[in-house]
N, C-alpha and C positions, 0 to 999 in steps of 0.2 A: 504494500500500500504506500501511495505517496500523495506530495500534497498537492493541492489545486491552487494551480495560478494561472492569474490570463486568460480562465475559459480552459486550460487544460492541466493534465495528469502529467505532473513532472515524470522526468527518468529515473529509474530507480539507483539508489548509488551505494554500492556495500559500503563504502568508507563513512559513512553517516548514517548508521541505523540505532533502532532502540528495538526493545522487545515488549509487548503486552504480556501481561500476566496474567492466568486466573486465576483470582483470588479462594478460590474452592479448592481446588487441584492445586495449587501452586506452581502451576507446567505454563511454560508459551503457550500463548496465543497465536499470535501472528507476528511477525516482523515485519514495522515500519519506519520508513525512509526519511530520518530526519533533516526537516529545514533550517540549514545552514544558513553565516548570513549572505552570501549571495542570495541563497532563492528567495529571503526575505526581503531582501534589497528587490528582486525584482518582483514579489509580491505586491508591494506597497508601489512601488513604481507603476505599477499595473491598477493600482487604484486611481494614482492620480490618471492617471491616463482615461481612466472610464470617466470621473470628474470634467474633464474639460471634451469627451466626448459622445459614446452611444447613449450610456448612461443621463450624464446631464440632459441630456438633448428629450427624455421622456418626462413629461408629465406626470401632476398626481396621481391623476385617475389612472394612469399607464402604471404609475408602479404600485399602485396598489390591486390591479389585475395581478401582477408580477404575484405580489406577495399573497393572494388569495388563490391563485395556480399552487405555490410552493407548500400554502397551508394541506390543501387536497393531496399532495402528493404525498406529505408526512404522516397525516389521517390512512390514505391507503397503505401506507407500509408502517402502520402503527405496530404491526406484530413483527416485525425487522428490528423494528426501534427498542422495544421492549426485548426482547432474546440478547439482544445487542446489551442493553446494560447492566441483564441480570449478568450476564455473561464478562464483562469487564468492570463490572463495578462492585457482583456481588449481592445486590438485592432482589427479594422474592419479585418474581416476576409481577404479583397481582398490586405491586407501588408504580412502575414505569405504566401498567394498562391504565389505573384506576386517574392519576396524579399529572407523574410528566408529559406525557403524550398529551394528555386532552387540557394540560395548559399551554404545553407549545403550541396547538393548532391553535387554540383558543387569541393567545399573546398574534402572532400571523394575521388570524383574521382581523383581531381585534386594531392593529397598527395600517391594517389596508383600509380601514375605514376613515383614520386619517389621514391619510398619505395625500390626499385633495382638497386639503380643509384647512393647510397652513397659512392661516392669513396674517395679515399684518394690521397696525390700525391708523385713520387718520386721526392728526392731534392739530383742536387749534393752536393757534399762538398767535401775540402782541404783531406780527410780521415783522419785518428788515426794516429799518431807516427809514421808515416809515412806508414802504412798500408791505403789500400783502404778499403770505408766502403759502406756500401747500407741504403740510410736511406730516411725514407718514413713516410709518416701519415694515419692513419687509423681513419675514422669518426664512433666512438660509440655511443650507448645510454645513456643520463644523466644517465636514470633508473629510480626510481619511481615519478610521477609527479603528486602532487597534482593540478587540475583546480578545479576553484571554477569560477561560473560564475553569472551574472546578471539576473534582473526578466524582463528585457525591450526584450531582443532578446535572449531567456534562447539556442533555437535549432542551430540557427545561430552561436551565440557565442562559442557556449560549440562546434561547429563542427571545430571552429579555432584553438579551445583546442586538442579535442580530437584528431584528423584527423593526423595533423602532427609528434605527440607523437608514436603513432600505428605506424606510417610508418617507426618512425627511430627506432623502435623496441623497444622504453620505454612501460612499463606499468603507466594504469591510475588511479588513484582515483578521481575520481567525484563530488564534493560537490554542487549541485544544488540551486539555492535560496530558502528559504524558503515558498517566497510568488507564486512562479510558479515553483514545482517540477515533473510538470506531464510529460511535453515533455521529460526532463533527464529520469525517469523511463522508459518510452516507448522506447528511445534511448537503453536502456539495457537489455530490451525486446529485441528489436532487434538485439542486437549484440548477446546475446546469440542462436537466429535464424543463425544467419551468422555462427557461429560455432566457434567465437573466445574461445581461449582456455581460461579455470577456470584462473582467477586471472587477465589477461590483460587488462581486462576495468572492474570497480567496482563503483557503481552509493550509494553514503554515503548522502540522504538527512537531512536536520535540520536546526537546528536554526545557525547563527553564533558567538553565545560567546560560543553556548555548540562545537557543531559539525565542525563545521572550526577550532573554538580553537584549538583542539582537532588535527588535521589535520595538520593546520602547524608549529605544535607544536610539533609534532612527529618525532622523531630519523629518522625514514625510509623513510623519506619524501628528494628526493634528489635535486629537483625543484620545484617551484610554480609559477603557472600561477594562476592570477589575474586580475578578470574587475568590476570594483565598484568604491566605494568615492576615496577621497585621504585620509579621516580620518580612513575608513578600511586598506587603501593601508599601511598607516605609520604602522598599526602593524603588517599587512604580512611582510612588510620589517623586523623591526625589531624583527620578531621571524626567517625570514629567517638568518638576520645578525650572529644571535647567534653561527652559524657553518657554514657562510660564504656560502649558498645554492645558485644557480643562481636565480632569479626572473623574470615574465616577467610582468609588470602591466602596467594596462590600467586603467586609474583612471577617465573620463570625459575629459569634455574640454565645452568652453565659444567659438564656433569656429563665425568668423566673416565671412560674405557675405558684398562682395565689391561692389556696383552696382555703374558705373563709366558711365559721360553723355552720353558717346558712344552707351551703352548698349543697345540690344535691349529688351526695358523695359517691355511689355508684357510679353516675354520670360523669363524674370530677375525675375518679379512678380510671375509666376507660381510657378519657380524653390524657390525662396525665401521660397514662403510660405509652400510648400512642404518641404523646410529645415528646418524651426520652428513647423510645425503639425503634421508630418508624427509621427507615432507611438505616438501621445499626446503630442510631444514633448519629450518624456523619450528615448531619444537617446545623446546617449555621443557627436555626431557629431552634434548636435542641430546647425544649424544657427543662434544662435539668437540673436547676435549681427548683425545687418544694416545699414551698413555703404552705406550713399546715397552722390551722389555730390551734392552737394547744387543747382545746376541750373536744376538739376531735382527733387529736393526730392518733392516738393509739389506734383506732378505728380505722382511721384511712391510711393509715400505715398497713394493716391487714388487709384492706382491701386492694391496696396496690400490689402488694405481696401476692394476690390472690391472682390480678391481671399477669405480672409478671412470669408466673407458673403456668399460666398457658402462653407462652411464647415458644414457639417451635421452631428452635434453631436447625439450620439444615441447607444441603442444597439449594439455590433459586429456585431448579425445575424440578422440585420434588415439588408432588399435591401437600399440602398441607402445612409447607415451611410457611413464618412470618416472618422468620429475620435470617439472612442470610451472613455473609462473610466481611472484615473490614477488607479495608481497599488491598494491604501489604501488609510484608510482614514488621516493619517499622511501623504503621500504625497500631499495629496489634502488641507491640510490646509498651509502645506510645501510654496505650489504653491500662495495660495490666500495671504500666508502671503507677498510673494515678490512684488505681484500686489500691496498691501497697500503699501509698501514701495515704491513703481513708483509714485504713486500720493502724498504722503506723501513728495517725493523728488521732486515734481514738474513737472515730466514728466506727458505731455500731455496723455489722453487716448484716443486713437483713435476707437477703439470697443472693443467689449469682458468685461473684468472685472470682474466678479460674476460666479458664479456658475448656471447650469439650475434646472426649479423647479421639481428636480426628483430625486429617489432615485438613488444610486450611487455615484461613486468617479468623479462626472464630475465637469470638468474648462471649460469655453465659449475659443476661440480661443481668443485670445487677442492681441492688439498691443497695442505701445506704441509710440508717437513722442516726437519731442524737450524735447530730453532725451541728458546728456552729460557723456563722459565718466568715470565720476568718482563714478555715480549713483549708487547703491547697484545693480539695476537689469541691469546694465551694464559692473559688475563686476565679479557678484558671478552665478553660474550656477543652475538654477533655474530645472532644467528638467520636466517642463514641459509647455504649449502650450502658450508660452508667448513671444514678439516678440519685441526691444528695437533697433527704429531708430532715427541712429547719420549721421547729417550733415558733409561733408567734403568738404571742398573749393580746394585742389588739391591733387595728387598722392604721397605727402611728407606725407602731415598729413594723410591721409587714413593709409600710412602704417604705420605710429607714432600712430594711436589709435589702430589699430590690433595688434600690437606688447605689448601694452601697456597692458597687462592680467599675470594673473597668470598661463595660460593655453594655450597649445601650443598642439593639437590635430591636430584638419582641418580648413581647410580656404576656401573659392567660388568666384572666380572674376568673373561677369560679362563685359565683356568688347568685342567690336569686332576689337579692334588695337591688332593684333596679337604682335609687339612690346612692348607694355604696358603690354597684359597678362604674357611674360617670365621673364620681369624683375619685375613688382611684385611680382610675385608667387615665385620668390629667393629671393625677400627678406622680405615675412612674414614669419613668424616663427611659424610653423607648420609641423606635421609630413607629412600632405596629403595636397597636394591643387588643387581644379580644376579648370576648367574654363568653364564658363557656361553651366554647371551642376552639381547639390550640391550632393557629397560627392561617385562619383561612388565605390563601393565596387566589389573587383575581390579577387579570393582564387589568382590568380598569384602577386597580387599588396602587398606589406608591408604595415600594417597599425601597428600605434602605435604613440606616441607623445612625447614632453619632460616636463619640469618644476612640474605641479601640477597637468598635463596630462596623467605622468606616465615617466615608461622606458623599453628599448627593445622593438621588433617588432614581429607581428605574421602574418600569412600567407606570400606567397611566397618561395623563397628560407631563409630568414629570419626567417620561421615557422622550418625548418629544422635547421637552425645552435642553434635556440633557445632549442632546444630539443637533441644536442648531444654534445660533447665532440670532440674536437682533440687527438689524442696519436701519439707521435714521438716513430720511432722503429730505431735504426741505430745498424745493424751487420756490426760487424770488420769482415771483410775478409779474 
């Protein structure tokens, strides 16, 4: 496999490869063709060129055909897409059918509806020296944008990326994860099916000191979107700083789930633990801080225990698994090492702990009680299937330990005092917050965070302002 520039399928080069891995099996996958900075070099070269040609030269309504063609073609190879991430990322199959897929269509369609509707506005003014003037704003394209995306939801995310850039008429370059680049290639499969023009979307896989370096470290590089660590994020940032480039990054988050006595705690428990296990836990919007009122936590301490014990670790493409494999075996020891520091610090194990007796990148579903805030696994973001519940005696301190992170992503109240849910949810400090239900995801909704969470916001109208420019026009009359 190699990458897509220009409308086409580079050469394949032994001296620049990497290898996929299954994280089940822990054997190759496939071996792909990494982009070097040449091909990078003429990836992005290839952008500008669609910019000042086919590309530019279409219309709204043109590219938002584009991007409603690309939508249909993702929909019909939904079962490609899905096999594809079980298979390099490790998640049960029934997360990529239920989740990724029908929000990448969803983010596609939803961006071709504005792709015709980028207007600007007229403003009056005092006019010139005493002349009357006309002056207006026209919404342009940054122009070339590097996305670089994650190995946890590579089709989903990279659709947050790509979707909204297309639409405002930027061209993309690509940089897929190394450890899950199969979905991106397939995505540029397809976009060359849909007929977008040579240069508009350009799919650069590899490593990221060679291949990202490389990328946002490039002159032609007029934006970058980013979803990863914060210790990646600091150096997108500061190679973006260098020439002062917009950024939009999404770094993780530590996000807490409030379950408040009110709550209806079966309901609180399901959702909970779906916010700690779904996808292994390697989701930025992990729940996995637990914050319990104290006059229930024994109670919903058991009952989370209870959710827990039906988790069926296993195979993707086994019937019946729910949580599959982490991505490598560095994250898997990533993961075991934080569990040692839980018990090491004192906190309670409630289940889970170790890993099962099998090959693969697997962690047992884990929790953790009479855990305090200041714990290391109540601090630091662990991404993966690991779950850390803190007592709280009233609605001051709940939001005094939420707020109390380096990480300001999402947040989950349980609660059924419709009062308590609005004024909570203003004032913890996160980009998203819901209410008894963890973490809903909409292509119309902004999602993004602050602190160590990141900056800027993507989908919604937000995905659009992030991807274009203002420009003031005023003719003296």
């Amino acid at each position: 496999m190699t990458p897509f520039v220009a409308g086409h399928w580079q050469p394949e080069s032994p001296h620049h490869t990497f290898d996929v891995v299954d994280p089940v099996t822990e054997r190759p996958l496939v071996t792909v063709t990494e982009a070097d900075a040449a091909t990078v070099d003429k990836a992005v070269a290839s952008a500008r060129d669609a910019l000042d040609g086919e590309w530019a030269r279409l219309d709204g309504a043109a590219r938002g055909s584009l991007l409603l063609a690309f939508a249909q073609l993702i929909e019909d190879h939904a079962e490609d897409f899905a096999d594809l991430e079980s298979l390099e990322v490790g998640k049960p199959g029934i997360e990529p059918r239920v989740i990724d897929l029908p929000q990448a269509v969803a983010t596609f369609r939803y961006y071709a509806g504005w792709a015709d509707k980028l207007t600007g506005q007229s403003i009056p003014t005092p006019g010139y020296q005493g002349r009357r003037t006309l002056s207006y704003t026209v919404r342009q394209p940054v122009g070339v944008v590097a996305a670089i995306t994650p190995w946890n939801s590579p089709t989903m995310i990279g659709s947050w990326k790509i979707a909204p850039a297309l639409a405002a008429g930027c061209a993309v370059v690509l940089k897929p994860p190394e450890d899950a680049p199969l979905t991106s290639l397939l995505l540029a499969r397809l976009a060359e099916e849909a007929g977008f023009p040579p240069g508009a979307f350009n799919v650069v896989p590899g490593r990221g000191a060679t291949t990202g370096q490389a990328l946002v470290d490039h002159p032609g590089v007029d934006k970058i979107s980013f979803t990863g660590s914060p210790e990646t994020g600091r150096i997108v940032a500061a190679a973006a700083a260098k020439t002062f480039r917009p950024t939009t990054l999404e770094l993780g988050g530590k996000s807490p789930q409030i379950v408040f006595a009110d709550a209806d705690l079966e309901a609180a428990a399901a959702g909970v633990a779906l916010g700690i296990f779904a996808n292994q836990g390697e989701v930025c919007a992990a729940g996995s801080r637990i914050l319990v009122a104290r006059s229930v936590h024994d109670e919903f301490v058991d009952r989370l225990a209870a959710h827990a014990a039906k988790v069926v670790v296993g195979d993707p493409f086994d019937d019946g698994t729910t949580m599959g494999a982490l991505i490598n075996a560095k994250q898997r020891e990533r993961v075991l090492g934080y569990i040692q520091a839980g018990r090491d610090e004192g906190a309670s194990l409630v289940t889970g702990g170790g890993r099962p007796e099998r090959r693969g990148y697997f962690v047992e579903p884990t929790l953790f009680a009479d855990a305090t805030p200041g714990m290391t696994i109540a601090r630091e973001e662990i991404f993966g299937p690991v779950g850390t519940i803190i007592a709280f005696d009233d609605d001051e301190q709940a939001v005094s330990i939420a707020n109390d992170c380096s990480y300001a992503l999402a947040a989950t109240l349980w609660t059924t005092d419709l009062s308590r849910a609005h004024t909570v949810a203003a004032r913890v400090r996160a980009g998203a917050v819901a209410v008894n239900g963890w973490s809903p995801l909409d292509a119309r909704l902004p999602w993004g965070g602050s602190k160590l969470s990141g900056l800027g916001r993507e989908l919604g109208w937000a995905g659009i302002e992030a991807n274009t420019e203002l420009k003031t026009i005023t003719v003296v009359l």
